[in-house]
C-alpha positions as CSV (number, residue, x, y, z in Angstrom):
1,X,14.4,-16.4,-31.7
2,X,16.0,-16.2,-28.2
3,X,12.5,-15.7,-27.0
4,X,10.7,-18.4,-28.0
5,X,12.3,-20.8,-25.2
6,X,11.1,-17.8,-22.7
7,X,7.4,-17.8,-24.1
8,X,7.3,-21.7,-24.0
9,X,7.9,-21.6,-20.1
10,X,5.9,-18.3,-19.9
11,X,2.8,-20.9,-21.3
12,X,4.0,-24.1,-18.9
13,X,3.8,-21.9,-15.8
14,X,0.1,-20.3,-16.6
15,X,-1.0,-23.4,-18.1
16,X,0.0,-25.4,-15.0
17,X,-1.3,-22.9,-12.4
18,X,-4.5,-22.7,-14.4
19,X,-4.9,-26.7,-14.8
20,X,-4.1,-26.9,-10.6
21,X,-7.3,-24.1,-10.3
22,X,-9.5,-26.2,-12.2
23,X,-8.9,-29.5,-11.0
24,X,-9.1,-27.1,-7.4
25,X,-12.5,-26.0,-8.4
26,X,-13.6,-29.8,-10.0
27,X,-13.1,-31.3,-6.4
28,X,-15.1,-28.0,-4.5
29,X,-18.1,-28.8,-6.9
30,X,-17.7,-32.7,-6.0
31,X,-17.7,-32.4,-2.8
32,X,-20.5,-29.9,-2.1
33,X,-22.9,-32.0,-1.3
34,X,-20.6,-34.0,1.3
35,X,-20.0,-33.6,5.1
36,X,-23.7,-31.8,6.2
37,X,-25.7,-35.2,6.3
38,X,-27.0,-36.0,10.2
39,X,-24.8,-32.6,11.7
40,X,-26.4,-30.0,14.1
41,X,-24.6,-26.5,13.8
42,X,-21.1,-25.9,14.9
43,X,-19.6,-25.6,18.1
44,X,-17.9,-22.6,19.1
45,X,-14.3,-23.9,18.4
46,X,-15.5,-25.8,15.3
47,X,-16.2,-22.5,13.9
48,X,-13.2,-21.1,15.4
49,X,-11.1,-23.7,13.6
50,X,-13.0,-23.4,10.0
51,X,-12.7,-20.0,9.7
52,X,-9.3,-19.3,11.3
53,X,-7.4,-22.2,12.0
54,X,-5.6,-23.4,14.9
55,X,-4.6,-19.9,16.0
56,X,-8.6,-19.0,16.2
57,X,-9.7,-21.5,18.3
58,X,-6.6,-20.3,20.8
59,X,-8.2,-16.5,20.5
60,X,-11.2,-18.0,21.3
61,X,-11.0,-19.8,24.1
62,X,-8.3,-17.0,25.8
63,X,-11.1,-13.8,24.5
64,X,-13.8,-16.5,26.5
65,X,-12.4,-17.5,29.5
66,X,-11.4,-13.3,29.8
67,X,-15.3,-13.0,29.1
68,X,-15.8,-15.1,31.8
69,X,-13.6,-13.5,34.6
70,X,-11.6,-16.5,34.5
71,X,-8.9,-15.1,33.1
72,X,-7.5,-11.5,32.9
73,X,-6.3,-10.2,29.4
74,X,-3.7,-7.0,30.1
75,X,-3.3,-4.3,27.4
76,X,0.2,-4.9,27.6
77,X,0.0,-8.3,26.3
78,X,-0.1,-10.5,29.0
79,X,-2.6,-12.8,30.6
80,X,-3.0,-14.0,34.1
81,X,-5.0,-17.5,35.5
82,X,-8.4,-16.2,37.7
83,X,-10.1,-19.6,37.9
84,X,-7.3,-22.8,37.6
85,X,-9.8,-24.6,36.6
86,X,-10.2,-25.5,33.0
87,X,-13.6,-26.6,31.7
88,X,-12.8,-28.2,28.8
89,X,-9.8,-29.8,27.0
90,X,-8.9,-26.3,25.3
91,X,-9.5,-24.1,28.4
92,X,-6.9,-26.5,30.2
93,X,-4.7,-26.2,27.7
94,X,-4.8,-22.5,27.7
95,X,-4.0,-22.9,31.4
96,X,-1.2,-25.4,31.2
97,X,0.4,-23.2,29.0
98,X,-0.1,-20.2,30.9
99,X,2.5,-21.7,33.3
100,X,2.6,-22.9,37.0
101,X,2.8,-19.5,38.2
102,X,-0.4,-18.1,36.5
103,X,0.9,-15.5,34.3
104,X,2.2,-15.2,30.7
105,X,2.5,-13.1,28.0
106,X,0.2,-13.9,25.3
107,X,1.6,-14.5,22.4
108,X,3.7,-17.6,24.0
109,X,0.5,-19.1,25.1
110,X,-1.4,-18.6,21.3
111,X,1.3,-20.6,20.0
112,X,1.4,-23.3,22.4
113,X,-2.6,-24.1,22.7
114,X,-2.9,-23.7,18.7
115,X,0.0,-26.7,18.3
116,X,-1.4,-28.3,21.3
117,X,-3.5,-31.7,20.8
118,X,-6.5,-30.6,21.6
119,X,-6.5,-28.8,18.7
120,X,-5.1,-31.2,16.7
121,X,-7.4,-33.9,17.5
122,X,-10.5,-31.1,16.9
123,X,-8.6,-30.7,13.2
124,X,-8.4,-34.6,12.5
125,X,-12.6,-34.7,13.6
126,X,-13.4,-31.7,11.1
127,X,-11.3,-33.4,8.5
128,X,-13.2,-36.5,9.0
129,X,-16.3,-35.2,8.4
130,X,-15.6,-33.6,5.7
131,X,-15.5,-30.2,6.9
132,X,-11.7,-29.3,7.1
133,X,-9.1,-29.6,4.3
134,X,-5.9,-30.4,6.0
135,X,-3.3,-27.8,5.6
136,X,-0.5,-28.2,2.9
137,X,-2.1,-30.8,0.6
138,X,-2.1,-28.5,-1.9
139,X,-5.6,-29.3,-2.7
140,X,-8.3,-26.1,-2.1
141,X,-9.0,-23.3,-4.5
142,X,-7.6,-20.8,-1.8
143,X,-4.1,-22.1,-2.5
144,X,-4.8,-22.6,-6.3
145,X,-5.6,-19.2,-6.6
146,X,-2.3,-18.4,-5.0
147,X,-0.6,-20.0,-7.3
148,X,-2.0,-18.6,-9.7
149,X,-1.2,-14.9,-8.5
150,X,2.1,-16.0,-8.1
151,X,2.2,-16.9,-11.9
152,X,0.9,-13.2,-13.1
153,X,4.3,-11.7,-11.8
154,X,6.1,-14.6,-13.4
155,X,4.6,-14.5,-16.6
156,X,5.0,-10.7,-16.9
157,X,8.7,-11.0,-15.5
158,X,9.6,-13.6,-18.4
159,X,7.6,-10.7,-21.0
160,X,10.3,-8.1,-19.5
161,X,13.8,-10.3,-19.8
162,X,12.6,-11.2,-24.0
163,X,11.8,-7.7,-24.3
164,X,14.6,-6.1,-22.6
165,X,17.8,-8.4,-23.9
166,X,19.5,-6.3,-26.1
167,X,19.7,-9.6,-28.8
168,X,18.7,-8.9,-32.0
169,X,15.6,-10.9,-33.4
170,X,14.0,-10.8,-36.6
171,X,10.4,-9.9,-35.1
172,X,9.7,-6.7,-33.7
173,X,9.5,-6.5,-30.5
174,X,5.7,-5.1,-30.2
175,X,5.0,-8.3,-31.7
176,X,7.1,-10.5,-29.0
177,X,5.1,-8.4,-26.7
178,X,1.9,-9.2,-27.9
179,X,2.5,-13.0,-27.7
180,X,3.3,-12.8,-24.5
181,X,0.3,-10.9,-23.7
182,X,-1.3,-14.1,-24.4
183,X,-0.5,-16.2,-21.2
184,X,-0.5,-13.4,-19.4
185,X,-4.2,-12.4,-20.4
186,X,-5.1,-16.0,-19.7
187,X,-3.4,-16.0,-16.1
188,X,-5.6,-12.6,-15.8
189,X,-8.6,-14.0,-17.2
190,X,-8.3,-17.3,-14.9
191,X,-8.5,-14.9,-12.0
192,X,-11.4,-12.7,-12.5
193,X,-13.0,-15.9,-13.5
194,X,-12.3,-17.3,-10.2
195,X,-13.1,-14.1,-8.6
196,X,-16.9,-14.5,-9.5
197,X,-17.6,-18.0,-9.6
198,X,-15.6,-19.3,-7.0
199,X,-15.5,-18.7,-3.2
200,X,-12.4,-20.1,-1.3
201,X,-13.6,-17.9,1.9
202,X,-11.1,-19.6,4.6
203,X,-8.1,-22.2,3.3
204,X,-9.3,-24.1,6.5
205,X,-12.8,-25.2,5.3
206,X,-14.0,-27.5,2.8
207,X,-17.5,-26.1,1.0
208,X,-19.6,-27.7,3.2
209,X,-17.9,-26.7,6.4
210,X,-17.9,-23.1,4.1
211,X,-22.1,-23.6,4.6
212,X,-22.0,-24.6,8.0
213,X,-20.4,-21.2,8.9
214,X,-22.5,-19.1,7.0
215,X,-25.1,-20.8,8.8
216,X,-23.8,-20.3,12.2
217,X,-23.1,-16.1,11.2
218,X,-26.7,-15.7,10.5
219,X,-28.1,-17.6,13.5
220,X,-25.6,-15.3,15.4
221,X,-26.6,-12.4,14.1
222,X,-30.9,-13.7,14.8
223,X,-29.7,-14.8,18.7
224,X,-30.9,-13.7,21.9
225,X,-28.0,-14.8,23.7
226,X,-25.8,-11.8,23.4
227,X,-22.8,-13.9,25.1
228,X,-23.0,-16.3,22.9
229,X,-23.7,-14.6,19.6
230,X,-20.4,-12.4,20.4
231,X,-18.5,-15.5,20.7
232,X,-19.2,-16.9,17.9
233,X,-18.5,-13.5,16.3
234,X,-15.0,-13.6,17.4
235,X,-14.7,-17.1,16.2
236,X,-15.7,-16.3,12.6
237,X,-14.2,-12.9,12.3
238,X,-11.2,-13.2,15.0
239,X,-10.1,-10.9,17.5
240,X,-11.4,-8.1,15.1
241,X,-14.7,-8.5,16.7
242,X,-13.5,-7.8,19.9
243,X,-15.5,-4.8,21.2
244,X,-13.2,-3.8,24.9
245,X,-10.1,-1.8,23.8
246,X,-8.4,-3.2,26.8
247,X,-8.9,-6.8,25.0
248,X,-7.7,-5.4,21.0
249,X,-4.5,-4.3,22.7
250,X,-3.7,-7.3,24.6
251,X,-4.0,-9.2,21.0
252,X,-2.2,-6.7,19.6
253,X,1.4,-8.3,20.8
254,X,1.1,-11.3,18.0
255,X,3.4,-13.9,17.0
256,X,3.6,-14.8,13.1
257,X,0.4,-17.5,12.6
258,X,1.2,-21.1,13.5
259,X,0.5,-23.9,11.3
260,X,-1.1,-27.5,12.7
């Protein structure tokens, strides 16, 4: 019965990934009704930060102040100071870490404006009203459903060691199989569950900064303002929505995302 001891942990690991989703999915539902009360709609880097994270507010504001004129986006991946003068805390930033001599590549100066404290201190204000998770708490149903990917693969992977150990057992091994179909149908069944009924759309959101953003995508999509309703394009969808080629490329020399 070599396999029993194999099936036991095959159970722990579903049942613990599938408890984490629930409890994930318990706190969504409580708190849907939390963090709207007495807010207008987003700011551009509000949005930025929801649906991207740090890194998306530094695409932002670089993708704007090229917008602008202000500042001059290469295809090779480089960008170069126009106007010194920063207009908010982010824009200065962006231009502090662009350097002294007004020109930088890119990816240097994502990095340092998405760890800078603007962006930090834009994080903590999101968080406090209840529009942010903070990153690493283990908390959202994005990173419960990770986990829970993560134990399909382990489940099946503890199926293929009891099947494959050449140790004789008095059951047959179909039937070992089909008991460890059992977690492993759960693990599957927990997912396409999840899949329909719930809707962790950005691990930087909570569900009512989720709302806000649908709400600021369809007032983009109704606005005159074709400045701003591609802004706030980029800020929801990143530099994907970036029409000028010239633009794409210069994003196209990335660094590996940042964390805040």
């Amino acid at each position: 019965m070599f396999w029993v001891p194999l099936l036991l942990l095959a159970w722990a690991i579903a049942g613990v990934a599938g408890l984490r989703l629930c409890r994930a999915a318990v706190r969504e539902a409580a708190a849907a009704g939390d963090g709207t009360g007495g807010r207008r709609g987003l700011t551009l880097y509000e949005a930025a930060f929801l649906s991207g994270g740090p890194a998306r507010v530094a695409d932002l504001t670089l993708v704007a102040m090229a917008r602008q004129r202000r500042l001059l986006l290469a295809h090779t991946g480089w960008a170069t100071v126009v106007d010194p003068r920063g207009r908010d805390d982010m824009e200065r930033t962006v231009i502090g870490a662009i350097g002294p001599e007004g020109q930088s590549p890119i990816a240097p100066v994502r990095k340092a404006a998405a760890t800078a404290e603007a962006v930090r201190a834009l994080a903590e204000r999101l968080v406090r009203a209840g529009l942010a998770v903070r990153e690493g708490d283990g908390r959202t149903v994005a990173q419960a459903l990770r986990r829970m990917r993560l134990a399909v693969p382990a489940v099946a992977g503890l199926a293929a060691v009891a099947l494959l150990m050449p140790v004789p057992s008095p059951m047959p091994r179909p039937l070992v199989a089909l008991w460890f179909a059992l977690p492993l149908a759960f693990t599957l069944g927990c997912l396409a569950i999840a899949r329909f009924e719930l809707s962790p759309a950005s691990p930087w959101a909570s569900p009512a900064g989720q709302r806000l953003l649908a709400s600021a995508s369809r007032a983009a999509a109704g606005d005159t303002d074709d400045d701003r309703a591609y802004l706030t394009s980029v800020a929801v969808r990143g530099v994907h929505a970036v029409g000028e080629p010239q633009v794409r490329a210069a994003f196209a020399h990335r660094e590996p995302r940042v964390e805040w």
